[in-house]
C-alpha positions in Angstrom: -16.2 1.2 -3.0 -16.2 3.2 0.3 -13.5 5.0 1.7 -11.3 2.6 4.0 -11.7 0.4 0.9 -10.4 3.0 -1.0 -7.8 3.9 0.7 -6.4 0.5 1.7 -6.3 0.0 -1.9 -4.0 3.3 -2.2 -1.9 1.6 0.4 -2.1 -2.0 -1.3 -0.7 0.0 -4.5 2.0 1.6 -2.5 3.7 -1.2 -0.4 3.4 -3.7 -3.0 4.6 -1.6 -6.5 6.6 1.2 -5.2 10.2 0.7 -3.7 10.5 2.5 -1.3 6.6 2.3 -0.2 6.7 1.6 3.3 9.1 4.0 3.7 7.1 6.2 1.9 3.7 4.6 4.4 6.1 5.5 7.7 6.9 9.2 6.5 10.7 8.3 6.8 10.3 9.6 2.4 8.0 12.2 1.1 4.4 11.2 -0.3 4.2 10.9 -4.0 3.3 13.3 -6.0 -0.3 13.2 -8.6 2.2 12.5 -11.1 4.2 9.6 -9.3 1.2 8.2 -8.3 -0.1 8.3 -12.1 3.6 6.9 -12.9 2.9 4.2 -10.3 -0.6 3.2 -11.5 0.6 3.1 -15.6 3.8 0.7 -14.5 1.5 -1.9 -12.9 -1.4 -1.3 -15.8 -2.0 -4.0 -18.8 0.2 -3.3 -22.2 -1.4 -0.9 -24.1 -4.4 -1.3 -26.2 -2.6 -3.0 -30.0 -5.5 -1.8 -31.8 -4.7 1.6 -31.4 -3.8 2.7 -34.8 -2.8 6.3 -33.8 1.3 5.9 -33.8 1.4 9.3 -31.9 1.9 9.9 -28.4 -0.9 8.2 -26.6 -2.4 12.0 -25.4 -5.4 10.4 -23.9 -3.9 7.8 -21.8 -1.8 10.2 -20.5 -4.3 12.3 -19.1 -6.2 9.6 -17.6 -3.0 8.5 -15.7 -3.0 12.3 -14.4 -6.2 12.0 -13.5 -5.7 9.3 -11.8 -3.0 10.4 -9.3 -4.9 13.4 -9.4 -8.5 11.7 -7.8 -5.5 9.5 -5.7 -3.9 13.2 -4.2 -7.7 14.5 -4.3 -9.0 11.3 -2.3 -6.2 11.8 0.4 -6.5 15.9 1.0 -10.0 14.9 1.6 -8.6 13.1 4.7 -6.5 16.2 6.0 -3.0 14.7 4.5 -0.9 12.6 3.8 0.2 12.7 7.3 -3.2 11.5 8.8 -1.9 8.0 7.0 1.5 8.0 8.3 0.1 8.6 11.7 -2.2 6.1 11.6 0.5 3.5 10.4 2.6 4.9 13.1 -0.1 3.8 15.3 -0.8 0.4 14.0 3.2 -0.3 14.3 2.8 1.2 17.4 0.2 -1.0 19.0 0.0 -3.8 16.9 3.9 -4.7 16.4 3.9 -8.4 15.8 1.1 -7.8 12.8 3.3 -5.0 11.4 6.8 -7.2 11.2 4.5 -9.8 9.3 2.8 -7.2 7.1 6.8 -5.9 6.4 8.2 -9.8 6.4 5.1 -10.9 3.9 5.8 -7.8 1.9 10.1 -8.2 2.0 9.9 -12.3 1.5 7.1 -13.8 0.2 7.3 -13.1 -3.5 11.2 -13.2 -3.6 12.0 -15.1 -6.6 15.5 -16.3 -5.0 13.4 -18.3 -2.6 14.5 -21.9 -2.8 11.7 -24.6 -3.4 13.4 -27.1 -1.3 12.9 -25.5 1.6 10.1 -24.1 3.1 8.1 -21.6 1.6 9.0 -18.1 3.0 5.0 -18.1 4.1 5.6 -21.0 6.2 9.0 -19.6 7.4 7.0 -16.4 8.5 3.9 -18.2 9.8 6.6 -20.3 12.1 8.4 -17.3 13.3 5.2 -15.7 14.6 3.7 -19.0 15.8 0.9 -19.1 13.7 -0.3 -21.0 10.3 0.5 -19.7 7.0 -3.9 -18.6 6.4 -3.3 -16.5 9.6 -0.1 -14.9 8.0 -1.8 -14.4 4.4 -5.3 -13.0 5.9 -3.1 -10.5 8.4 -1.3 -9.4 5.4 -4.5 -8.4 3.6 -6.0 -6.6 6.9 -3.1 -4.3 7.7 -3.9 -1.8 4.8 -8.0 -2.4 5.8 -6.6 -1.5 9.6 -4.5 1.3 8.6 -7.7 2.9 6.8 -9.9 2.6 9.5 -8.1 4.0 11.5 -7.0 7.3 9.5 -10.5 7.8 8.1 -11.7 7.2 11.7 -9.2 9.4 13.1 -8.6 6.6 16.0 -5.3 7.1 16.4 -6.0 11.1 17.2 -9.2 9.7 19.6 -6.6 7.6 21.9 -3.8 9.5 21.7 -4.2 13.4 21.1 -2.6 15.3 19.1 0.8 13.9 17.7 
């Protein structure tokens, strides 16, 4: 896996598990932590392994998960900071609006259980809004996090606009 697949998979994991991830993604809350982000991988992990027969604290597990949000925090002070992400999101929302509020709008609505079946699906809804078919919607929704890795890896954002 190379590095903008990397870290749009950092960003995938964010957006989609954490709740306040796109908050977190626009700076507006502070980056997680090794720890949060080990907390954050174990909640969306499988149930543990039954045929464990060790009844005590899973010690091993445990420090894979820290190592885990540690290679995450690692992986990202390899970039500069956390804030080379938020800057490149910044500048994705920035130049690319409409594919931002569908990105948010997939991300808010989509998998809402309270959607109603006899209506049309909150995909369609969304594909509507932005005048464009419900592929388009789903295949912009999976590019964003590739985008918003390119661009902080490739330090685009810094290239067109200087310093921020």
């Amino acid at each position: 896996m190379n590095e903008v697949d990397k870290l749009a998979a950092i960003v995938e994991l964010l957006v989609s598990y954490h709740p306040s991830g796109l908050m977190i993604l626009l700076g507006e809350r502070p980056p997680l932590s090794a720890q949060q982000w080990a907390s954050l991988v174990q909640s969306i992990q499988a149930v543990p392994d039954i045929e464990r027969v060790d009844a005590s604290v899973n010690i091993d597990g445990f420090f894979n998960q820290v190592a885990v949000g540690d290679s995450i925090i690692s992986f990202i002070e390899k970039l500069g900071s956390w804030d080379v992400v938020v800057e490149a999101v910044q500048s994705f929302r920035r130049i690319f609006p409409s594919d931002w509020n569908l990105f948010v709008e997939h991300i808010r609505f989509v998998s809402n259980p309270l959607a109603s079946r006899l209506h049309d699906s909150m995909l369609c809804r969304i594909a509507s809004k932005y005048g464009v078919d419900a592929k388009t919607v789903t295949r912009r929704r999976k590019l964003v996090p590739v985008t918003i890795a390119r661009e902080a890896i490739g330090g685009f954002q810094i290239a067109l606009f200087g310093d921020f």
